[in-house]
N, C-alpha and C positions, 0 to 999 in steps of 0.2 A: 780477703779472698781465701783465707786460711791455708797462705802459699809462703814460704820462704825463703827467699834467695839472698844466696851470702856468697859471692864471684871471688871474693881477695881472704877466706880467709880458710880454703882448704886445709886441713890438717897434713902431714907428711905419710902417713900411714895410709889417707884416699888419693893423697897423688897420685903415692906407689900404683894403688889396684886401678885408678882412671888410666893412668898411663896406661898399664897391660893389660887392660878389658875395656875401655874406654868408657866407661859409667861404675859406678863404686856403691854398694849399700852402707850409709854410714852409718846407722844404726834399722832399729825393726822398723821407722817412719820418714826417715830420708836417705835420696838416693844423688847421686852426681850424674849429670847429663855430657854427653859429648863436650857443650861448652864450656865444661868446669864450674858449671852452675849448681848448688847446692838447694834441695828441692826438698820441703816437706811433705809426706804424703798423708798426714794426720788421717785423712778421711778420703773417701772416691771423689774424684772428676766427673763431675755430671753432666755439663754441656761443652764437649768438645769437639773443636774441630779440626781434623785430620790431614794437613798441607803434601801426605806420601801416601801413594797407594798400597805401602806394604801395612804401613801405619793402619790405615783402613780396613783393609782386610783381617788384619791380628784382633782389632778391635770385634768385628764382628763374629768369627772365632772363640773371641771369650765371651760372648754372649750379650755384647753392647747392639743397640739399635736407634731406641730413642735420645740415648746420652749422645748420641752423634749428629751433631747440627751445620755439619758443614764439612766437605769433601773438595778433593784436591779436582782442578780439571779435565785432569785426564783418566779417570776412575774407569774402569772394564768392571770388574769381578770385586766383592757379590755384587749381584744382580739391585740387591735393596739399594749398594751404594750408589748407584747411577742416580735413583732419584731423589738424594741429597740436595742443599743449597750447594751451587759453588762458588768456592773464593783461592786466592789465589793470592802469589806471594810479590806479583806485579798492581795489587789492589789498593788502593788510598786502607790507611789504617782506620779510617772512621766505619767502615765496611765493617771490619773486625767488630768493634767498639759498639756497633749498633745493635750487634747480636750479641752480644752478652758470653762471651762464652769464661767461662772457671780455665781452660788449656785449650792451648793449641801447641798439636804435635807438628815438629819441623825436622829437617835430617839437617846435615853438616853443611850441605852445599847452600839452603838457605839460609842458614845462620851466617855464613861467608858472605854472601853475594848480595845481600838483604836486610844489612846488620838494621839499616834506618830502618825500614820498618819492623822487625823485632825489639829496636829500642824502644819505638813509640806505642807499642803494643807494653809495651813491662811497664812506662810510663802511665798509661793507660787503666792499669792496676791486672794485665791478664801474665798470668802466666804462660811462660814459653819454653818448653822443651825440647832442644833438641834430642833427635837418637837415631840409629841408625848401624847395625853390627858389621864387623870389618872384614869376615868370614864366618862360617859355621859354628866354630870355636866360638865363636860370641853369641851366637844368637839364642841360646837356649838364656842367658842371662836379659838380652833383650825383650825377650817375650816374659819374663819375672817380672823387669822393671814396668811393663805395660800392664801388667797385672796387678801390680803393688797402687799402681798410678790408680785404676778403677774400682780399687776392691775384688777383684778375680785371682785372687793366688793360686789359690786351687785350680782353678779353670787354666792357668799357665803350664803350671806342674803338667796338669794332663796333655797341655800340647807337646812340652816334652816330652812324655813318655810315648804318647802318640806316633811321634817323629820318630823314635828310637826304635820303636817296637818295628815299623815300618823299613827305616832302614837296615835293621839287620835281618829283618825277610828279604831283602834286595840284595844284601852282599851274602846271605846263605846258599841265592842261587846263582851268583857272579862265582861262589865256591866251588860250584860244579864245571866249569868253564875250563877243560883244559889252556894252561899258561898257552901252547902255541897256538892257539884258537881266538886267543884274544886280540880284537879287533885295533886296528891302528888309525886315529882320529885328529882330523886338525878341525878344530873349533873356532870358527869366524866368529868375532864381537862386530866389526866393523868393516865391509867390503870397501868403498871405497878409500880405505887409509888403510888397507891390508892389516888390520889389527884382531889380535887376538885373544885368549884372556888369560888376566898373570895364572901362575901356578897354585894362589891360594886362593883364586875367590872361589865363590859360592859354584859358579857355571862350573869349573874344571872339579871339584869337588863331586856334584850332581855326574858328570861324565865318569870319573873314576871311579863313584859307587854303582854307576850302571854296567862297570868291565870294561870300559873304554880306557886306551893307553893314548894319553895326550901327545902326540908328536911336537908338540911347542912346550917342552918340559923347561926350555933354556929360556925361552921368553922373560924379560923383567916387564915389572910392573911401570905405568906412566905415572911418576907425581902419588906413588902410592897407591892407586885406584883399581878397581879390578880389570881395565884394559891392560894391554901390554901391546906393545908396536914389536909386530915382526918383520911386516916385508915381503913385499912379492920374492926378491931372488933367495931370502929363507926357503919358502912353503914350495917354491918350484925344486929347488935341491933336497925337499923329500918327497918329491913328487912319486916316485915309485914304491915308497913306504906308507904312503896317506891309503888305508884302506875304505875311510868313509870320511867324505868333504862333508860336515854339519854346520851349520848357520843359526844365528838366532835371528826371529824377527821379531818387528817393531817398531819401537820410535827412533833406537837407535841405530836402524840396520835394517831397511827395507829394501834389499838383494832381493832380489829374482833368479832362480832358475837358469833363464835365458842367458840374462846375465855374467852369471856365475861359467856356464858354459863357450861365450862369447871373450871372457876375457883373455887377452894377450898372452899367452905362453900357457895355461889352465891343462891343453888338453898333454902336458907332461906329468898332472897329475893323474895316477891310476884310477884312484875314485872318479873323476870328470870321467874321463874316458870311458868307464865302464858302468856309469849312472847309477853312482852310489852318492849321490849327494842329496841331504836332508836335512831340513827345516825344522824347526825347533822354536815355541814363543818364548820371550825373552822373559818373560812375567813367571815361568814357571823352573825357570834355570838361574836367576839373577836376583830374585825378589827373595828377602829373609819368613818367609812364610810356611806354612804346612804343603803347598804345593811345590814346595822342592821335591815332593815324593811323588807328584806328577810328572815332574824333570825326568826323576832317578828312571820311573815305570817306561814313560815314551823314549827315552834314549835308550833301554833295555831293549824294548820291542824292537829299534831301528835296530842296533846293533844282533842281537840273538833274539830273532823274531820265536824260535824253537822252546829257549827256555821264558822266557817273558810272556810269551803268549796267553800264557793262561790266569794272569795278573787281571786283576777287573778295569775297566778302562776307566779315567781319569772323570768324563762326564759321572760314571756313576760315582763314587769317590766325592767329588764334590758334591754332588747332590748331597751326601751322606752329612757332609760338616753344618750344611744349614737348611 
């Protein structure tokens, strides 16, 4: 398969950078994946299939279409990936096996929860990748490694710079933002388990570069993960500090509105009370992709509709990338 996996004999020098990046370039053709799995990249990936919609999307981004023969179930955005085969990490491995694919990209959680079929796919003779960046700070190295994987290095670099150029157009005008002007935000991950998100993932990140001041600063992370359990009698004892109640929606948090306003002691928040509460998709706050900078632009708007307004709107933007 012109693939090479070596699990037991990492060097100390890739521990080091796995540990604190969580994937390592051990030289110019191989790279270490989340699961300390040592990977050659000799040449591109050509028929692969993508088990993460961020995975999906990145791919598309560099300029894959037909190398992509199989998508995750729950695919939105692009548009091309909907009409993908799909497979899934609940599927018999001969599924896999009968499509032939050279990679299939997988993130941490099914590498854990999935190991059997992962095994039986490496068995099988397919290569398995996991990846998946742990905040921002990782993810410009994540979209390399997807790069390096397909032959797109170049096409990576530019999403980088892409990203860069973008977000310091966003914090040049969060610059002009008089400090007492800056808007006070609790960020729901999870309504019904009052959960919010840690201090370093991706969503709190997207909010702070849009001039939003996280009121769940103290929040710890669950088990590592970008939630963080705060609690109704926290978010109510800043109830008079919350100047905009924001939610993500989705798979993992389809709050309502109503909701949100019907809940038990809510309306001691100022924002409730005074119908400042806004929605936000989870795909564009949460997901390691270029539409973090649809994140950044729509939580700008919400928050300083005055200076953000004149940002091009997200539909067009995407259109722009494919």
């Amino acid at each position: 398969m012109g693939a090479l996996i070596r699990e037991n004999t990492v060097f100390l020098l890739l521990s080091i950078l796995l540990l604190t990046t969580g994937w390592a370039f051990a030289d110019s053709r191989v790279i270490i994946d989340r699961s300390g799995n040592e990977i050659s990249a000799a040449k591109p990936f050509t028929r692969i299939i993508s088990l993460y919609g961020a995975h999906t999307e990145n791919l598309f981004v560099l300029g894959l279409d037909q190398e992509i023969i199989g998508v995750g179930g729950n695919e939105t955005y692009p548009p091309k990936a909907i009409e993908k085969p799909v497979f899934s990490y609940h599927d018999d491995a001969e599924k896999f096996l009968a499509a032939c694919p050279d990679l299939v990209l997988i993130r941490p959680m099914i590498a854990l929860g999935y190991q059997g079929l992962v095994d039986k796919l490496k068995r099988g003779g397919i290569l398995v990748v996991s990846l998946q960046p742990r905040g921002v700070n990782e993810m410009y190295d994540y979209w390399k490694v997807l790069g390096r994987l397909v032959g797109k290095e170049r096409e990576a670099e530019q999403m980088v710079e892409r990203f860069e150029a973008g977000l310091a157009a966003a914090r040049s005008t969060v610059e002009t933002i008089p400090a007492t002007r800056r808007k006070r935000v609790y960020f729901e991950a999870i309504h019904s388990k009052m959960k919010t998100f840690a201090p370093n993932s991706m969503a709190v990140f997207v909010l702070e570069a849009a001039g939003g001041l996280n009121v769940a600063g103290d929040a710890v992370s669950v088990r590592g993960t970008n939630i963080a359990a705060y609690g109704k009698e926290r978010i109510l004892a800043q109830g008079d500090r919350i100047d905009v109640y924001l939610a993500q929606t989705g798979t993992m948090n389809s709050v309502t509105l109503a909701r949100i306003r019907k809940e038990t002691g809510f309306m001691a928040i100022k924002a409730v009370r005074n119908n400042n509460v806004y929605f936000v998709d989870e795909q564009i706050v949460c997901r390691p992709t270029l539409r973090l900078l649809h994140g950044i632009y729509e939580i700008g708007r919400i928050l300083y509709p005055e200076r953000f307004g004149g940002w091009p709107n997200a539909q067009d933007t995407k259109e722009r990338q494919f």
